[in-house]
C-alpha positions as YAML, in Angstrom:
chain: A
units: angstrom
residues:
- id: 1
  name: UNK
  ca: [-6.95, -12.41, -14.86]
- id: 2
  name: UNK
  ca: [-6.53, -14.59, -17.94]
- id: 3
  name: UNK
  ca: [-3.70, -17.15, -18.08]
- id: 4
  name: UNK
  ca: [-0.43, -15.92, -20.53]
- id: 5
  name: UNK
  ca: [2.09, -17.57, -21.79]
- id: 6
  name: UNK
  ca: [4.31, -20.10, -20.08]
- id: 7
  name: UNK
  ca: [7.43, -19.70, -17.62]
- id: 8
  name: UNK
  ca: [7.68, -20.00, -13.40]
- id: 9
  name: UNK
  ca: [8.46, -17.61, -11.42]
- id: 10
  name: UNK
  ca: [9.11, -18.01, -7.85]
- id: 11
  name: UNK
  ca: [6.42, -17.48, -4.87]
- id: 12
  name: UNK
  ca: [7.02, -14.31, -2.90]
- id: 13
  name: UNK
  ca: [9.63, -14.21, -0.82]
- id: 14
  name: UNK
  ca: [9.45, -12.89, 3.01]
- id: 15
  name: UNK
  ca: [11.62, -9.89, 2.37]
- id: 16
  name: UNK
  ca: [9.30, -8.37, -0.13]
- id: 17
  name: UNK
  ca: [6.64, -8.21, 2.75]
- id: 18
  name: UNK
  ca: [7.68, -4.79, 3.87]
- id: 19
  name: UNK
  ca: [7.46, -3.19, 0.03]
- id: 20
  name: UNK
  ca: [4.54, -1.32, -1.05]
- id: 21
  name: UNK
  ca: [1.56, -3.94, -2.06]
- id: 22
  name: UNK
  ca: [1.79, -4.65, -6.22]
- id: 23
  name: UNK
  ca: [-2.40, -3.77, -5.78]
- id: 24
  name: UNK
  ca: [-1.99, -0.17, -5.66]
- id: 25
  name: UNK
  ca: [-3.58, -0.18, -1.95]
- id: 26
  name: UNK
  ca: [-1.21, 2.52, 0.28]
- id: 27
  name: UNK
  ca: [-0.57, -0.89, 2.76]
- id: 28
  name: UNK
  ca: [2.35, -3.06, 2.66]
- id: 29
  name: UNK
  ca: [2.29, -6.05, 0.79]
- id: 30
  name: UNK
  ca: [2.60, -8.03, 4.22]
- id: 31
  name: UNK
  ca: [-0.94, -6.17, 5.32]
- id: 32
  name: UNK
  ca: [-2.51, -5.92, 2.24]
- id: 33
  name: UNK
  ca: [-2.87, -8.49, -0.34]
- id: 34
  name: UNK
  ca: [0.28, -10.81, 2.06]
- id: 35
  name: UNK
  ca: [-2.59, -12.05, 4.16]
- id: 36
  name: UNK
  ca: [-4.95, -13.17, 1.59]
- id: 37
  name: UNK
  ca: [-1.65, -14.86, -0.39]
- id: 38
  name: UNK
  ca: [-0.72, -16.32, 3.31]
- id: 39
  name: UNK
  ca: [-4.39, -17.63, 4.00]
- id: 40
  name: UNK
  ca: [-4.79, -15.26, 7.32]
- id: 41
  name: UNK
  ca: [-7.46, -13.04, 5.68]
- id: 42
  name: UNK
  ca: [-10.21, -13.86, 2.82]
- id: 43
  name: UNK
  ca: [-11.34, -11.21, 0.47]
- id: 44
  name: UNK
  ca: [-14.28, -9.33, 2.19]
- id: 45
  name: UNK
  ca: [-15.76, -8.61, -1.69]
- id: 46
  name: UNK
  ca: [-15.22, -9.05, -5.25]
- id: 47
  name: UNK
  ca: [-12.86, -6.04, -5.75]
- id: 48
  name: UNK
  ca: [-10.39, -7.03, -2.76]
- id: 49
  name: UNK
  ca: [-9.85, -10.95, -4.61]
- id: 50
  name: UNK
  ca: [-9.13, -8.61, -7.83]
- id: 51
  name: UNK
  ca: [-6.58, -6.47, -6.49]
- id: 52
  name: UNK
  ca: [-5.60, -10.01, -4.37]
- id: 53
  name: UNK
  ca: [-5.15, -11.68, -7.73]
- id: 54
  name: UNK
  ca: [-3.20, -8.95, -9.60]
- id: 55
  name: UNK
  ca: [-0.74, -9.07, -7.10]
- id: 56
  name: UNK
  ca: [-0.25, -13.01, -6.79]
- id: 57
  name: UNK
  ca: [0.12, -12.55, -10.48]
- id: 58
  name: UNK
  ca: [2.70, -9.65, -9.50]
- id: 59
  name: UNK
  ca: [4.94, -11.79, -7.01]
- id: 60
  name: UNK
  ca: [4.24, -15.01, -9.11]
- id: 61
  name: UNK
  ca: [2.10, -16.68, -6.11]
- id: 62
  name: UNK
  ca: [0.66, -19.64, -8.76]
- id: 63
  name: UNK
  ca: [-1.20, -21.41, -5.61]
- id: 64
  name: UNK
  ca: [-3.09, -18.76, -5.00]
- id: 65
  name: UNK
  ca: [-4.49, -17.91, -8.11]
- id: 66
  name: UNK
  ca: [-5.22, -21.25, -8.44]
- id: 67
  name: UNK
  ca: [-7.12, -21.40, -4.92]
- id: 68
  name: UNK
  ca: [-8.68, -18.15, -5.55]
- id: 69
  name: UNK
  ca: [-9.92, -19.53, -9.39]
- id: 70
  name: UNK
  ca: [-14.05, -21.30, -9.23]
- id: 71
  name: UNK
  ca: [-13.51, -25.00, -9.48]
- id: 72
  name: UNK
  ca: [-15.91, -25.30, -13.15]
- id: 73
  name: UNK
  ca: [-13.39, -22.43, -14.61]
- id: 74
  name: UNK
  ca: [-10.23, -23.14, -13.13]
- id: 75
  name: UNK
  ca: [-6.86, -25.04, -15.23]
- id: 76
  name: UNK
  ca: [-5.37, -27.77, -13.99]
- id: 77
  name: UNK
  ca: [-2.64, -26.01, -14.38]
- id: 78
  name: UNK
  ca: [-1.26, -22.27, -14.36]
- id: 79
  name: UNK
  ca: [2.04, -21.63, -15.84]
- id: 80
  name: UNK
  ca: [3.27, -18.06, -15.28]
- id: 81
  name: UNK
  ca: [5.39, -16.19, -17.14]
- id: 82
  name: UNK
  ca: [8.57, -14.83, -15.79]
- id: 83
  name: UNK
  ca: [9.57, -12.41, -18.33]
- id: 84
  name: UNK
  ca: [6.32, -10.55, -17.77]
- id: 85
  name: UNK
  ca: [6.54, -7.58, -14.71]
- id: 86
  name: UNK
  ca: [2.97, -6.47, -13.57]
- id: 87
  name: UNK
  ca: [3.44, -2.82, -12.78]
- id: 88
  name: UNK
  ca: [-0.06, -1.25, -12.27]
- id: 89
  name: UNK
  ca: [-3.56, -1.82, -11.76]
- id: 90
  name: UNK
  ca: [-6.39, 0.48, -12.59]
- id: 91
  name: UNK
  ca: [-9.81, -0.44, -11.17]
- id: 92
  name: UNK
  ca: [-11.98, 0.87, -13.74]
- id: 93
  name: UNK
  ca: [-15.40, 0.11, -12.24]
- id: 94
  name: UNK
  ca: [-17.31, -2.37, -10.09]
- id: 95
  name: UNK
  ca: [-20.65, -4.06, -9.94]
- id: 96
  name: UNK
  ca: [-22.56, -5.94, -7.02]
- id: 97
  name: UNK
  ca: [-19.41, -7.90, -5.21]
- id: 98
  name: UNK
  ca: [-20.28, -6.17, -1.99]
- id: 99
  name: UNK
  ca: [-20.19, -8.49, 1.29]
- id: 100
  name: UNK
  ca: [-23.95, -8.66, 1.11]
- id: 101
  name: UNK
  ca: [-24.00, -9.86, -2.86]
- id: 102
  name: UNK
  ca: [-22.94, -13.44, -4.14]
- id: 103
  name: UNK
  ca: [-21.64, -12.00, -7.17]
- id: 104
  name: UNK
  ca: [-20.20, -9.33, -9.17]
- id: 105
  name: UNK
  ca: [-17.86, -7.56, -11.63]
- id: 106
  name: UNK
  ca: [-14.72, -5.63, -11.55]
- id: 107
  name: UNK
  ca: [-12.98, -3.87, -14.74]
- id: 108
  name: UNK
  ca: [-9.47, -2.92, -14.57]
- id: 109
  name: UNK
  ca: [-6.46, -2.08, -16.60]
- id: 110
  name: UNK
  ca: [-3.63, -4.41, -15.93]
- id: 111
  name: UNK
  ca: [-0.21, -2.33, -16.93]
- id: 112
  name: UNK
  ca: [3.01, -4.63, -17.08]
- id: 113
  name: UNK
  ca: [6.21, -4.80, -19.28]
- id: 114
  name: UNK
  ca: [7.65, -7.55, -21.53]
- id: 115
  name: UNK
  ca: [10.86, -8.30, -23.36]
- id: 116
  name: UNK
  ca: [11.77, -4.44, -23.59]
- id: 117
  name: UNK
  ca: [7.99, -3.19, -24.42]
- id: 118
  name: UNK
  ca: [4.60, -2.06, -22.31]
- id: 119
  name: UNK
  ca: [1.13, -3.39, -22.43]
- id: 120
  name: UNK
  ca: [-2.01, -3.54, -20.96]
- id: 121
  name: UNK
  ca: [-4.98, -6.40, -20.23]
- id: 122
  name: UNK
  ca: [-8.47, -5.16, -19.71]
- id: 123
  name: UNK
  ca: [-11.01, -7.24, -18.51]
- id: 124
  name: UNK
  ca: [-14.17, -7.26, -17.20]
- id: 125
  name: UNK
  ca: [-14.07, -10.08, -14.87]
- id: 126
  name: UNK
  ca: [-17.04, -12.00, -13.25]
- id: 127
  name: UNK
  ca: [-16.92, -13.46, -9.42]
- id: 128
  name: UNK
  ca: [-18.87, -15.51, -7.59]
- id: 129
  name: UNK
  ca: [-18.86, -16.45, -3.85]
- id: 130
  name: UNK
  ca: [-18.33, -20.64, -3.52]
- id: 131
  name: UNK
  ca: [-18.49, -22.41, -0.28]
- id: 132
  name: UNK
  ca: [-18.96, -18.78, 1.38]
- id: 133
  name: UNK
  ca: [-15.58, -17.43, -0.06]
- id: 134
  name: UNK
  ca: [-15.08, -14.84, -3.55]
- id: 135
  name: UNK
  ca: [-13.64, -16.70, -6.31]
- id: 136
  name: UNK
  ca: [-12.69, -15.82, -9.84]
- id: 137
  name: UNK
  ca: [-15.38, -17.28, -12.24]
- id: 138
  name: UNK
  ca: [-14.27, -15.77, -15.80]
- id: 139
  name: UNK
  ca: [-14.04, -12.64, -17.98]
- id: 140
  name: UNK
  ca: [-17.01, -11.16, -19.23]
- id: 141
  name: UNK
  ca: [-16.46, -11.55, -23.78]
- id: 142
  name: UNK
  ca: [-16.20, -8.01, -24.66]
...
């Protein structure tokens, strides 16, 4: 996901562990997308780091999007904005970004809500593995 405006927002906290994952994904956010955040899991394909990033975007985990972001693409810094709430993903399709590819796509519908009014981000964004591990390259110009 693209950068937006400006403002912090805290890193997750341990208590919202045991709420449903901001991904969509039945799990927990403490088995879900928690362990990828919390470095005890990697993202097994493309799709998984999506739905990984959405919800560090979700719970405001900056680090993470940052570690998760390809080195020739990434910021040097990633300001977050706290008046934004992310509160849905939609997977719209998926190419390659299997276990056995080195790259691939994923499409989705980011829902969220902003100073008293709904919108959406959709992006077609492009990932690459680097040093054996998905990253986040870019989004695909429309």
């Amino acid at each position: 996901m693209s950068q937006r405006s400006p403002r912090t927002r805290p890193t997750p906290q341990p208590a919202d562990a045991d709420a449903p994952c901001p991904c969509g994904r039945p799990e927990p956010y403490r088995d879900c997308c928690g362990r990828l955040h919390g470095g005890t899991a990697s993202a097994a394909t493309a799709e998984q780091l999506m739905r990984s990033r959405y919800s560090a975007f979700a719970v405001g985990d900056r680090a993470y999007l940052l570690r998760s972001w390809h080195p020739r693409t990434r910021p040097a810094v990633l300001d977050l904005d706290a008046r934004t709430r992310w509160v849905r993903l939609d997977i719209l399709s998926t190419t390659g970004g299997t276990p056995f590819h080195n790259e691939g796509t994923v499409a989705f519908r980011a829902l969220y809500r902003e100073n008293g009014g709904e919108g959406e981000l959709v992006e077609n964004s492009r990932f690459l593995r680097h040093d054996g591990a998905w990253v986040y390259l870019d989004a695909l110009p429309e």
